[in-house]
PDB file of N, CA, C and O in Angstrom, chain B, residues numbered from 101:
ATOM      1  N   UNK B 101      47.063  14.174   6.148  1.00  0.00           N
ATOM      2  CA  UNK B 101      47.369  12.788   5.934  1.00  0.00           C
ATOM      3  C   UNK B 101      46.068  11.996   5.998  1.00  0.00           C
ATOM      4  O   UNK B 101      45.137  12.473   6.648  1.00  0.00           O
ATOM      5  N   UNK B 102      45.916  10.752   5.337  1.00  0.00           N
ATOM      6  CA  UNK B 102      44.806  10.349   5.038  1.00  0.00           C
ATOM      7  C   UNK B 102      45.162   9.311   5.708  1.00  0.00           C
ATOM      8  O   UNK B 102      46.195   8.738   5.358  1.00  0.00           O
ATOM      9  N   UNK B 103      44.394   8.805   6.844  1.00  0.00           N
ATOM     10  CA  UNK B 103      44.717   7.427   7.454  1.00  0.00           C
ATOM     11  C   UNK B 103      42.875   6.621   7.299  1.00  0.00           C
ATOM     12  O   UNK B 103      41.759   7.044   7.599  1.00  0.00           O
ATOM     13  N   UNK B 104      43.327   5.458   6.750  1.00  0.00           N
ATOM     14  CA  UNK B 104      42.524   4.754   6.501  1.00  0.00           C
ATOM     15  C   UNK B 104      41.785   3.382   7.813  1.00  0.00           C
ATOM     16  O   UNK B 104      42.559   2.729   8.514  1.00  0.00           O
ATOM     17  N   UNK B 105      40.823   3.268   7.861  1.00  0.00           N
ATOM     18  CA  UNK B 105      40.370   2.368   9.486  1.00  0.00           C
ATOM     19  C   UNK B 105      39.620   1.534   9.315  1.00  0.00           C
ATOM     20  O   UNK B 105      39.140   1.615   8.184  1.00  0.00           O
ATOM     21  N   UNK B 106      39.275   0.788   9.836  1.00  0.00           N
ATOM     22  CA  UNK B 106      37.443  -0.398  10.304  1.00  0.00           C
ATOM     23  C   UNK B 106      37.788  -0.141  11.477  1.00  0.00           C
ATOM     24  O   UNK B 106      38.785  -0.134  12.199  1.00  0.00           O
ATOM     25  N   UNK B 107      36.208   0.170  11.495  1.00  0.00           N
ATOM     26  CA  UNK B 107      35.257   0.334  13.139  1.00  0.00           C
ATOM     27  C   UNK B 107      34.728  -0.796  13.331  1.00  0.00           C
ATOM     28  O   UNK B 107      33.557  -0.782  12.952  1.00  0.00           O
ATOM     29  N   UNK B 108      35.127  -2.020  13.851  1.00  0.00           N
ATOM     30  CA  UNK B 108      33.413  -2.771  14.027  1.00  0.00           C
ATOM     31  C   UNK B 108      33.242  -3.192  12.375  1.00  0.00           C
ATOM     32  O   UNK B 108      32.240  -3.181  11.661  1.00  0.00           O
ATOM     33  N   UNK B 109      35.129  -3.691  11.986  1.00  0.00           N
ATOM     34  CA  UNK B 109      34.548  -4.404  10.486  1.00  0.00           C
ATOM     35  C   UNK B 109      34.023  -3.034   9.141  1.00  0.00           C
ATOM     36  O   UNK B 109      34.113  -3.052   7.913  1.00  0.00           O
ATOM     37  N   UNK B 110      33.534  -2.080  10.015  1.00  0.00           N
ATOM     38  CA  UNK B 110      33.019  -1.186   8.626  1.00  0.00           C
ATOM     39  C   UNK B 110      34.451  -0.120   8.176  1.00  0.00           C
ATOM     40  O   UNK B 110      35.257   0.296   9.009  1.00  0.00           O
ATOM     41  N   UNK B 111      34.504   0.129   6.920  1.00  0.00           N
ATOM     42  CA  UNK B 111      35.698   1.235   6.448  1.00  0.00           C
ATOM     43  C   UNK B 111      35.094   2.425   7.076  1.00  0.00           C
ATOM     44  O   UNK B 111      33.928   2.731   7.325  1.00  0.00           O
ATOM     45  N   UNK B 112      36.696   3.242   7.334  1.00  0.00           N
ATOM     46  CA  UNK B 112      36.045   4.443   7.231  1.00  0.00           C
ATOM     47  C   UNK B 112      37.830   4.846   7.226  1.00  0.00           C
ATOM     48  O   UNK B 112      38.861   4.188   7.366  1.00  0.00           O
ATOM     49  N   UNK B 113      37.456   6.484   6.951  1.00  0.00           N
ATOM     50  CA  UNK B 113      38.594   7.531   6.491  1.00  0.00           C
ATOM     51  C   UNK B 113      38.764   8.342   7.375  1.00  0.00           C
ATOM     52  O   UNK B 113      37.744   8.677   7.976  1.00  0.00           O
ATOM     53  N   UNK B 114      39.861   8.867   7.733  1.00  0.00           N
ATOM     54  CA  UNK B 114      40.139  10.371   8.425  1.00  0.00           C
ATOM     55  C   UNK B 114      41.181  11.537   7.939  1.00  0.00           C
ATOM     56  O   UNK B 114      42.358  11.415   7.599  1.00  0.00           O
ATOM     57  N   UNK B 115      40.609  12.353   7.993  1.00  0.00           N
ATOM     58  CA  UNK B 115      41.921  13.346   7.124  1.00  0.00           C
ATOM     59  C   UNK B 115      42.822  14.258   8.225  1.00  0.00           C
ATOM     60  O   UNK B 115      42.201  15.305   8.409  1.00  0.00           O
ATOM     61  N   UNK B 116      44.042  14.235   9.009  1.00  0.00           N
ATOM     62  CA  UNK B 116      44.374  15.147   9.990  1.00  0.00           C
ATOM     63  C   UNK B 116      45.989  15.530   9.386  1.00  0.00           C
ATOM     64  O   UNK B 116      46.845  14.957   8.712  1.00  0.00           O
ATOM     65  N   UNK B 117      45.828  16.798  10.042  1.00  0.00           N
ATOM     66  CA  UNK B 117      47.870  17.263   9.452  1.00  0.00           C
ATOM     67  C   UNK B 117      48.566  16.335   9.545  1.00  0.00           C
ATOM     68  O   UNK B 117      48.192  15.599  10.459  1.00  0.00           O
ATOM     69  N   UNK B 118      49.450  15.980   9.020  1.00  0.00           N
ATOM     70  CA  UNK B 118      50.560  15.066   8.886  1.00  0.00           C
ATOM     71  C   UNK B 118      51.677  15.710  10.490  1.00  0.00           C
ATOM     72  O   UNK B 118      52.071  14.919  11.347  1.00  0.00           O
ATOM     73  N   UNK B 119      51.882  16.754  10.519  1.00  0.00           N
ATOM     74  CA  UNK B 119      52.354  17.574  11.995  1.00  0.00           C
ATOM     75  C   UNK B 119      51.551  16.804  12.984  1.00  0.00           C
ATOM     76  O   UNK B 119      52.369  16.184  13.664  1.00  0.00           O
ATOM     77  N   UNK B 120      50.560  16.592  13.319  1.00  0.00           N
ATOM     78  CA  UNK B 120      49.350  15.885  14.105  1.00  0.00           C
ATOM     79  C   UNK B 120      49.413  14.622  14.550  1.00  0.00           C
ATOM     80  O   UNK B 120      49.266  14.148  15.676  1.00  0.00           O
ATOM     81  N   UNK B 121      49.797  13.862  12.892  1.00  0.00           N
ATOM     82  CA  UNK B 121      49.770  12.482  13.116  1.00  0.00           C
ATOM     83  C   UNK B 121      51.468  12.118  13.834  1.00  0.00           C
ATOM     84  O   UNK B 121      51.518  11.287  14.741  1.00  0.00           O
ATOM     85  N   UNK B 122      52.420  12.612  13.482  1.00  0.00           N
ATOM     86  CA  UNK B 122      53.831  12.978  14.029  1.00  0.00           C
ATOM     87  C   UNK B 122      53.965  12.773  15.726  1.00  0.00           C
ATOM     88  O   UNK B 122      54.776  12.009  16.250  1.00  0.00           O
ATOM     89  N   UNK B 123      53.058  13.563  16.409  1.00  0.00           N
ATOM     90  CA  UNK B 123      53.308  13.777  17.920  1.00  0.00           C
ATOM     91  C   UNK B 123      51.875  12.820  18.711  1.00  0.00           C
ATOM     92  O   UNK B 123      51.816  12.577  19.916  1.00  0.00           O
ATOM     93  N   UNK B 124      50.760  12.375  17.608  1.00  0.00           N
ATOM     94  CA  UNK B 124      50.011  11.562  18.440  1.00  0.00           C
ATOM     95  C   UNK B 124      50.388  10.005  18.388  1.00  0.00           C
ATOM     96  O   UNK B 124      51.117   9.446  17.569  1.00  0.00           O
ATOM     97  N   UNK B 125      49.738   9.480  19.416  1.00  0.00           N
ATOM     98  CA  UNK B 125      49.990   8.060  19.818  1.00  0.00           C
ATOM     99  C   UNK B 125      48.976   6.944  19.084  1.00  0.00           C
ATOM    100  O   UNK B 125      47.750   6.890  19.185  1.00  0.00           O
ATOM    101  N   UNK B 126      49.842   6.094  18.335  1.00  0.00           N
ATOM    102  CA  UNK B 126      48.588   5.271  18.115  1.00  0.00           C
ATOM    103  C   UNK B 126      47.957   4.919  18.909  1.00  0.00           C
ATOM    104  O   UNK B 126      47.609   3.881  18.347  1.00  0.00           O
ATOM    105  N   UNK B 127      47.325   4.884  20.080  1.00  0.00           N
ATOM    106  CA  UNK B 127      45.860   4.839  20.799  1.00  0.00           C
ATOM    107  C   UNK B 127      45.552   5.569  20.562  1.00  0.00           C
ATOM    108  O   UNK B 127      44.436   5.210  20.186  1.00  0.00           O
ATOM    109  N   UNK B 128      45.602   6.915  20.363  1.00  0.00           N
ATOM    110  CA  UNK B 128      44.921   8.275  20.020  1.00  0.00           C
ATOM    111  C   UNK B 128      44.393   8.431  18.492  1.00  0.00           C
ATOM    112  O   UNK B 128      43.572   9.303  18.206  1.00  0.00           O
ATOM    113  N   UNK B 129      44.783   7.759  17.773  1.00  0.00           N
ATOM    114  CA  UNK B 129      44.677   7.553  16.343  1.00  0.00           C
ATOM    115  C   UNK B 129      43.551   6.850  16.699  1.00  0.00           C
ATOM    116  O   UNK B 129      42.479   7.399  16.445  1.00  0.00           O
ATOM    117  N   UNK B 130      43.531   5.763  17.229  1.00  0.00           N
ATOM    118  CA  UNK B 130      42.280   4.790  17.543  1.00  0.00           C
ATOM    119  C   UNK B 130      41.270   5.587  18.227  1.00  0.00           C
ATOM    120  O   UNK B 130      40.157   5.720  17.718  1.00  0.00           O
ATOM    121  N   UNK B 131      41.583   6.156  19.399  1.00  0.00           N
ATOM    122  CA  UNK B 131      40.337   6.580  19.930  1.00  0.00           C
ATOM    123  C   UNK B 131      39.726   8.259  18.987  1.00  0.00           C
ATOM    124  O   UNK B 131      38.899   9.063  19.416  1.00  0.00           O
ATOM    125  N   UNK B 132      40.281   8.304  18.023  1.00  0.00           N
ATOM    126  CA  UNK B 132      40.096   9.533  17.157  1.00  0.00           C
ATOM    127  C   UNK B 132      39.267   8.862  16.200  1.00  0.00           C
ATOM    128  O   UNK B 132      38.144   9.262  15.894  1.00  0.00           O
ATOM    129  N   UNK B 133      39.904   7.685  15.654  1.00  0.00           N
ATOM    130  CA  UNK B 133      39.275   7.207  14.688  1.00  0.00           C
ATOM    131  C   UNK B 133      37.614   6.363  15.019  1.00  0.00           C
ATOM    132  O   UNK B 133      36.732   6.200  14.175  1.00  0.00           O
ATOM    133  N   UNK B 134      37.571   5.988  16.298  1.00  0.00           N
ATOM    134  CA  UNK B 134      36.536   5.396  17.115  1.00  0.00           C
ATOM    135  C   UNK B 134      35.621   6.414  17.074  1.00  0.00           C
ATOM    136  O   UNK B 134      34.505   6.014  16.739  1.00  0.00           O
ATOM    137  N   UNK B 135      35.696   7.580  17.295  1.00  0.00           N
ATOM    138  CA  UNK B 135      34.689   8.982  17.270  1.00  0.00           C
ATOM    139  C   UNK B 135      34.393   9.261  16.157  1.00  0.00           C
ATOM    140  O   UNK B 135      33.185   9.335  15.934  1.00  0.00           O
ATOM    141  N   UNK B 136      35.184   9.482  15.214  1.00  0.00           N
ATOM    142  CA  UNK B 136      34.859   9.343  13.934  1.00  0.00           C
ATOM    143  C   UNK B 136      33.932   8.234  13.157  1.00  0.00           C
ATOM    144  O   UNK B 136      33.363   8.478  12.093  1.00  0.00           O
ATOM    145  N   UNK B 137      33.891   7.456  13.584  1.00  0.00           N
ATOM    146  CA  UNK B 137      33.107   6.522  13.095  1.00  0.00           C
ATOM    147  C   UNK B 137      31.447   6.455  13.956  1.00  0.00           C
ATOM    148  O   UNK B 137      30.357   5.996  13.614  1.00  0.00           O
ATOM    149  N   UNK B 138      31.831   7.007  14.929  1.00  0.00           N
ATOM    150  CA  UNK B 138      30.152   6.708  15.386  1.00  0.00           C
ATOM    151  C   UNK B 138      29.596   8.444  15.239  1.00  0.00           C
ATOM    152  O   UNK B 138      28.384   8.619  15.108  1.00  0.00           O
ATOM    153  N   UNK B 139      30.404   9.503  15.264  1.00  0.00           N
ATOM    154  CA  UNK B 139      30.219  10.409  14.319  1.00  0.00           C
ATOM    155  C   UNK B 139      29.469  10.153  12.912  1.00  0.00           C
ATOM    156  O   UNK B 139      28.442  10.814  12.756  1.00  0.00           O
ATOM    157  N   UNK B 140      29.798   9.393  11.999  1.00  0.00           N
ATOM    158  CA  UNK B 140      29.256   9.142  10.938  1.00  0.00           C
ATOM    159  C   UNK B 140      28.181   7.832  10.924  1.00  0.00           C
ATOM    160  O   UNK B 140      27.656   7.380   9.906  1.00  0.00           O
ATOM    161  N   UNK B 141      28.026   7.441  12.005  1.00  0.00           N
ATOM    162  CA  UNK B 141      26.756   6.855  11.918  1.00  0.00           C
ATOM    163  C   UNK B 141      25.808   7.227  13.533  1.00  0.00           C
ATOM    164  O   UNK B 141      25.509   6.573  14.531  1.00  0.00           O
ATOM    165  N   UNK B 142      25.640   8.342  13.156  1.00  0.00           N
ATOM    166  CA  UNK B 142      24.622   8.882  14.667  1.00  0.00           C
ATOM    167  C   UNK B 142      23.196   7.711  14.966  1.00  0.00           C
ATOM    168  O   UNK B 142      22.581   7.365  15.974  1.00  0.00           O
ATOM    169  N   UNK B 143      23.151   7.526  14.158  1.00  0.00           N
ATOM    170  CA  UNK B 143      21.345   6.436  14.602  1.00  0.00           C
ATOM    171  C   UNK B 143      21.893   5.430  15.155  1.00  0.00           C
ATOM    172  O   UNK B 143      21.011   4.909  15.837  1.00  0.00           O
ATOM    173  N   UNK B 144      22.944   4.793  15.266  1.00  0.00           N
ATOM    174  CA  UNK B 144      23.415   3.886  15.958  1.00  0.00           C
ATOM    175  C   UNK B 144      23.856   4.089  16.981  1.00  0.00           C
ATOM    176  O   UNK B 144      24.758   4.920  17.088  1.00  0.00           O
ATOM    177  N   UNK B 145      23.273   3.260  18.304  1.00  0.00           N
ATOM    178  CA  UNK B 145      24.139   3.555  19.727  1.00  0.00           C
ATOM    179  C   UNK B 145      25.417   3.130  19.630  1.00  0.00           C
ATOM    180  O   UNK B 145      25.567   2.069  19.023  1.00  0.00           O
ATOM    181  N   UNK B 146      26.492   3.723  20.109  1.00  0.00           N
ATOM    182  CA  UNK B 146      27.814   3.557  19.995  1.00  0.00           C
ATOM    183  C   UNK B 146      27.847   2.583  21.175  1.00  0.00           C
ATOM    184  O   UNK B 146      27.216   2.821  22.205  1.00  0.00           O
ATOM    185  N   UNK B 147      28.749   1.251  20.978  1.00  0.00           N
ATOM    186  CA  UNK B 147      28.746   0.045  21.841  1.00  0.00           C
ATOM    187  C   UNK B 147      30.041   0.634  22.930  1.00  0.00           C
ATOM    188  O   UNK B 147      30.695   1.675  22.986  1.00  0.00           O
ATOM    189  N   UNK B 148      30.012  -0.218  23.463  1.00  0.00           N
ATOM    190  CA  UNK B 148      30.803  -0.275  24.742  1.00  0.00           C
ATOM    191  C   UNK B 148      32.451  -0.181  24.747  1.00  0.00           C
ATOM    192  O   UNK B 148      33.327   0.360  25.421  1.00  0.00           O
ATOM    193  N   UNK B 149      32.322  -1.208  23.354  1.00  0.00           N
ATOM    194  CA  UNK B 149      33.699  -1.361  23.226  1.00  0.00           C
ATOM    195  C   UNK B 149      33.865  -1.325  21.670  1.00  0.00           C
ATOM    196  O   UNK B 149      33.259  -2.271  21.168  1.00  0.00           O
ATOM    197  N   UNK B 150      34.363  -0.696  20.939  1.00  0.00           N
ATOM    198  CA  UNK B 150      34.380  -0.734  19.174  1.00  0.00           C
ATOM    199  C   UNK B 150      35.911  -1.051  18.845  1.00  0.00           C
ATOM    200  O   UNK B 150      36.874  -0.443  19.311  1.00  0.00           O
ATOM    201  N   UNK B 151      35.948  -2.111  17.961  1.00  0.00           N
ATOM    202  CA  UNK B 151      37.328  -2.435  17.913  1.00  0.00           C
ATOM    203  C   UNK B 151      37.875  -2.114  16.448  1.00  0.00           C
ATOM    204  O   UNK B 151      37.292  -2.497  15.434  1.00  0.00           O
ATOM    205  N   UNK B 152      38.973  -1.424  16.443  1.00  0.00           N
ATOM    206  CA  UNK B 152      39.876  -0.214  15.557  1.00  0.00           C
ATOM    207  C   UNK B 152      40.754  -1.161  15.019  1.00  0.00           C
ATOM    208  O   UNK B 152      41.659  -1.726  15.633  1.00  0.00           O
ATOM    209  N   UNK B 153      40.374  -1.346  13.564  1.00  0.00           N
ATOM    210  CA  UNK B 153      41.973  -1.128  13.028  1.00  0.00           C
ATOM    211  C   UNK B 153      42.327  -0.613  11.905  1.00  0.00           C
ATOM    212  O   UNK B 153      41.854  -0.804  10.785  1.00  0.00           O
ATOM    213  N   UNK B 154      43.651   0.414  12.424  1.00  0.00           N
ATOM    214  CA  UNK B 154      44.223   0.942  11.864  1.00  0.00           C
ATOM    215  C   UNK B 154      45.104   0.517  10.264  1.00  0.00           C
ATOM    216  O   UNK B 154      46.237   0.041  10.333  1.00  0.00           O
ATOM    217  N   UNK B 155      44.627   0.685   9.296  1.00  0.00           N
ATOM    218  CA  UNK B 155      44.688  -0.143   8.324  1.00  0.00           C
ATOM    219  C   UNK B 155      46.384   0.567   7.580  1.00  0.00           C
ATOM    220  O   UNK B 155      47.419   0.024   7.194  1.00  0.00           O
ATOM    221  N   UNK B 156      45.984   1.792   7.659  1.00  0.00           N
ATOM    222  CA  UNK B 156      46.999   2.594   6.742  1.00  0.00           C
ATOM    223  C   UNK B 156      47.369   4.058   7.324  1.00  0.00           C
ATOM    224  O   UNK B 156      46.458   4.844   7.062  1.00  0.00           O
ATOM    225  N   UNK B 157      48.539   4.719   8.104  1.00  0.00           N
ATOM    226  CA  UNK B 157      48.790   5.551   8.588  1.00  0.00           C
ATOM    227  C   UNK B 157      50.468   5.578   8.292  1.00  0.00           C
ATOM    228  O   UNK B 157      51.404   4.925   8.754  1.00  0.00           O
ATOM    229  N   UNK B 158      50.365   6.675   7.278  1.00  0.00           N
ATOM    230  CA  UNK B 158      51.207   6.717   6.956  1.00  0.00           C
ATOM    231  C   UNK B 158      51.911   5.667   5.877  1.00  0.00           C
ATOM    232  O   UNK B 158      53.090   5.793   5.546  1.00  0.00           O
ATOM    233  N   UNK B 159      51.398   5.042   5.574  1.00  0.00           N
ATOM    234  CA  UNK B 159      51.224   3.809   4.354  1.00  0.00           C
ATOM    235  C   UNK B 159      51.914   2.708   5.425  1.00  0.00           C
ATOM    236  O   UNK B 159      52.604   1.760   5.049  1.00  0.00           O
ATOM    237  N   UNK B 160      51.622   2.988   6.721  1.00  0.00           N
ATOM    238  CA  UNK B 160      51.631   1.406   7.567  1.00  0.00           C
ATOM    239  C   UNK B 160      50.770   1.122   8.457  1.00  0.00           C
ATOM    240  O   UNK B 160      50.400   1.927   9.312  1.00  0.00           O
ATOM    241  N   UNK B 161      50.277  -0.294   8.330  1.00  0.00           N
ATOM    242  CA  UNK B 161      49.247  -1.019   9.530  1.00  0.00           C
ATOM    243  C   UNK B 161      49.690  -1.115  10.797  1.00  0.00           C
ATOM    244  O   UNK B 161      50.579  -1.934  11.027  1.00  0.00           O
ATOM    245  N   UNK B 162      49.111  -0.227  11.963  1.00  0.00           N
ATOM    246  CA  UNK B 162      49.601   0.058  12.763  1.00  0.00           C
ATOM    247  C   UNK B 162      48.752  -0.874  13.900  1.00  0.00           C
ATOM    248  O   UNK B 162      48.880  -0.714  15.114  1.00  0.00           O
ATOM    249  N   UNK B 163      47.560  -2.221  13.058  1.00  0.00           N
ATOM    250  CA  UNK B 163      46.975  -3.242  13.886  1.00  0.00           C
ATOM    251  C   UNK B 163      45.844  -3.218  14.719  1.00  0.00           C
ATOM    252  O   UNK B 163      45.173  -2.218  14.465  1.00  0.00           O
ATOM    253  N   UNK B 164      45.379  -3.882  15.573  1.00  0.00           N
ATOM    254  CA  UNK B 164      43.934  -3.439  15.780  1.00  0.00           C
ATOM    255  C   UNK B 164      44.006  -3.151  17.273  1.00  0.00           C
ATOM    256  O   UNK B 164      44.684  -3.854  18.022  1.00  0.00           O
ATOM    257  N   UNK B 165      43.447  -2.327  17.605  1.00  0.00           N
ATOM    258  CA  UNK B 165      42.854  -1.437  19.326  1.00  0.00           C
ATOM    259  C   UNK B 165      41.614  -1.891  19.442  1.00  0.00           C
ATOM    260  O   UNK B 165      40.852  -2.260  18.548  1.00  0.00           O
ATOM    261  N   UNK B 166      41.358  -1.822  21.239  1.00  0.00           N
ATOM    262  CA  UNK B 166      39.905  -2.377  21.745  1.00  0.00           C
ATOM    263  C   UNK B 166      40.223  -0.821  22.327  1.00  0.00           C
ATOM    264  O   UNK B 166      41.150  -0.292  22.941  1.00  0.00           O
ATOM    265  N   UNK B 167      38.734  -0.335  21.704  1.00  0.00           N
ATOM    266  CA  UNK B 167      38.565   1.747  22.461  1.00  0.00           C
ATOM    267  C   UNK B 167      37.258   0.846  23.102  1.00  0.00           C
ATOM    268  O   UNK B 167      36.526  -0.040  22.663  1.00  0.00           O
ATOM    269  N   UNK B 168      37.388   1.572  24.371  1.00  0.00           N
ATOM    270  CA  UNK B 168      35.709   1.336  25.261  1.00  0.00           C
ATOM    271  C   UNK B 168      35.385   3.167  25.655  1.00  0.00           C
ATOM    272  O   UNK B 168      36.016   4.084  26.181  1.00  0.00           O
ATOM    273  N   UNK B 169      34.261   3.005  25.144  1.00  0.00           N
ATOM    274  CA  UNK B 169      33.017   4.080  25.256  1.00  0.00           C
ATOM    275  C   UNK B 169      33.131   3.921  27.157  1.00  0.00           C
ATOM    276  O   UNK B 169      32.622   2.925  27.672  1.00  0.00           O
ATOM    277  N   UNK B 170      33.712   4.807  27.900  1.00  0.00           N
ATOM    278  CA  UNK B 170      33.575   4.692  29.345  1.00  0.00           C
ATOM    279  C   UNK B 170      32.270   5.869  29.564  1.00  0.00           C
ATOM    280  O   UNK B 170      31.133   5.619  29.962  1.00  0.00           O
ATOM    281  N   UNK B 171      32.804   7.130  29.192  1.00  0.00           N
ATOM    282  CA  UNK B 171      31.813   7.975  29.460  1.00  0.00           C
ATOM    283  C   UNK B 171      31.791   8.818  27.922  1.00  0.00           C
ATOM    284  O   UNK B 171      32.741   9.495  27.525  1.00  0.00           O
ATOM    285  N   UNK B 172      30.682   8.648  27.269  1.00  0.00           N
ATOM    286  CA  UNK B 172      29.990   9.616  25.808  1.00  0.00           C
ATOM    287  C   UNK B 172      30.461  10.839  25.703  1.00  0.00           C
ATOM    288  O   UNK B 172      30.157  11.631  26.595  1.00  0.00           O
ATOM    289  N   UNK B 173      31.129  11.192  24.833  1.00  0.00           N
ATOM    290  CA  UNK B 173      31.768  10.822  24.077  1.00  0.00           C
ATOM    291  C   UNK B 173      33.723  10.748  24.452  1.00  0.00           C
ATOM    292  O   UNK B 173      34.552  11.613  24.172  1.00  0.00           O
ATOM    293  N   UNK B 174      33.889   9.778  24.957  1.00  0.00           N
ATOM    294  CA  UNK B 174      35.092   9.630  25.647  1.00  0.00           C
ATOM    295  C   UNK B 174      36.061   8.536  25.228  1.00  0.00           C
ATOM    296  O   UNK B 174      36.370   8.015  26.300  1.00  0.00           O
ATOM    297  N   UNK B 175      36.642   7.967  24.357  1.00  0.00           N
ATOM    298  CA  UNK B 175      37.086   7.257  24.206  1.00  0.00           C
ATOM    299  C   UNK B 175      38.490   7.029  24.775  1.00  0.00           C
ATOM    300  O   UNK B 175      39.374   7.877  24.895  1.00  0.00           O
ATOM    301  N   UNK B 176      38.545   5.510  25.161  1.00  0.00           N
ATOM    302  CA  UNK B 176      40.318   4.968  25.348  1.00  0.00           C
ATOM    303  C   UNK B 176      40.669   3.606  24.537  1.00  0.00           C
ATOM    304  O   UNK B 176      39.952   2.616  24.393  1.00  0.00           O
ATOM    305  N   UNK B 177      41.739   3.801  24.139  1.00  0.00           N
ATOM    306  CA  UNK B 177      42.088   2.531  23.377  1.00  0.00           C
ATOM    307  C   UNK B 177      43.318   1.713  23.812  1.00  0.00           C
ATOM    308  O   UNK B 177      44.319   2.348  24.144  1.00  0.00           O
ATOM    309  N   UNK B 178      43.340   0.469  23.840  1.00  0.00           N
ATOM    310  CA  UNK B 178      44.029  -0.425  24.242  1.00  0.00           C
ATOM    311  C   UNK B 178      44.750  -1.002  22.875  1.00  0.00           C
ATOM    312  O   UNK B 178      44.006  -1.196  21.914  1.00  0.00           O
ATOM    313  N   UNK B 179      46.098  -1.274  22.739  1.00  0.00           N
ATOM    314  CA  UNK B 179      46.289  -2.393  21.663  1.00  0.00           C
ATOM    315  C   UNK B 179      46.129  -3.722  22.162  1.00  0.00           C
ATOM    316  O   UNK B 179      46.391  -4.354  23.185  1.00  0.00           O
ATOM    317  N   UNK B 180      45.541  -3.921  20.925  1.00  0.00           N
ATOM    318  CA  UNK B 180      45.739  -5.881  20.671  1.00  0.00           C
ATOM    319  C   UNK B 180      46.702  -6.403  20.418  1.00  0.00           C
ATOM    320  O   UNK B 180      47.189  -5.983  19.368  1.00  0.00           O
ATOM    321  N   UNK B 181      47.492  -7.492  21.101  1.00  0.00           N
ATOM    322  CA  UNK B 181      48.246  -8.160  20.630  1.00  0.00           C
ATOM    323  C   UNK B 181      47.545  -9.598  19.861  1.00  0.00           C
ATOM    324  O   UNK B 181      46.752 -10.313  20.474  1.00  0.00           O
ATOM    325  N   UNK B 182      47.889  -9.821  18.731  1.00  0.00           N
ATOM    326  CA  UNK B 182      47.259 -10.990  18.169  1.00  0.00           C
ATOM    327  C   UNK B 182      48.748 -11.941  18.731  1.00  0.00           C
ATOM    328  O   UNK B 182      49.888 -11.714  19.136  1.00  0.00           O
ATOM    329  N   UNK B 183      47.777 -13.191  18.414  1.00  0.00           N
ATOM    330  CA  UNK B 183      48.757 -15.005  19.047  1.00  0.00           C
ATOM    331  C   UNK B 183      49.612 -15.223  17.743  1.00  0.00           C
ATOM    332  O   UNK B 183      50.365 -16.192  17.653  1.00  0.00           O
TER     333      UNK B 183
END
């Protein structure tokens, strides 16, 4: 399954079994997709806190997560509730 993201505003892609995406949690989608993204840009220090959103999973917006970098490479993600 192809779930589509912004890290920190930038696109990015992930490809995982559709079985996978089934039993994980969207925070886990986020903090998967959070690694993935500073994965693909190594020269950059990965910030503290990189904020996720999940654009397209499963052909639905599943909204934006605050993941904080606690310990390298460790991510946790929180949802946002927007006002």
């Amino acid at each position: 399954m192809l779930i589509r993201y912004s890290a920190n505003t930038l696109p990015g892609q992930l490809v995982l079994p559709g079985t996978f995406v089934l039993f994980c949690t969207d925070e886990g989608l986020a903090e998967l997709a959070a690694a993935q993204h500073w994965r693909a840009h190594p020269h950059d220090t990965p910030s503290h806190i990189t904020v996720v959103h999940l654009q397209s999973v499963d052909g639905k917006d599943l909204g934006l997560f605050e993941v904080r970098c606690e310990q390298q490479p460790i991510y946790t993600a929180t949802r946002l509730h927007q006002a």
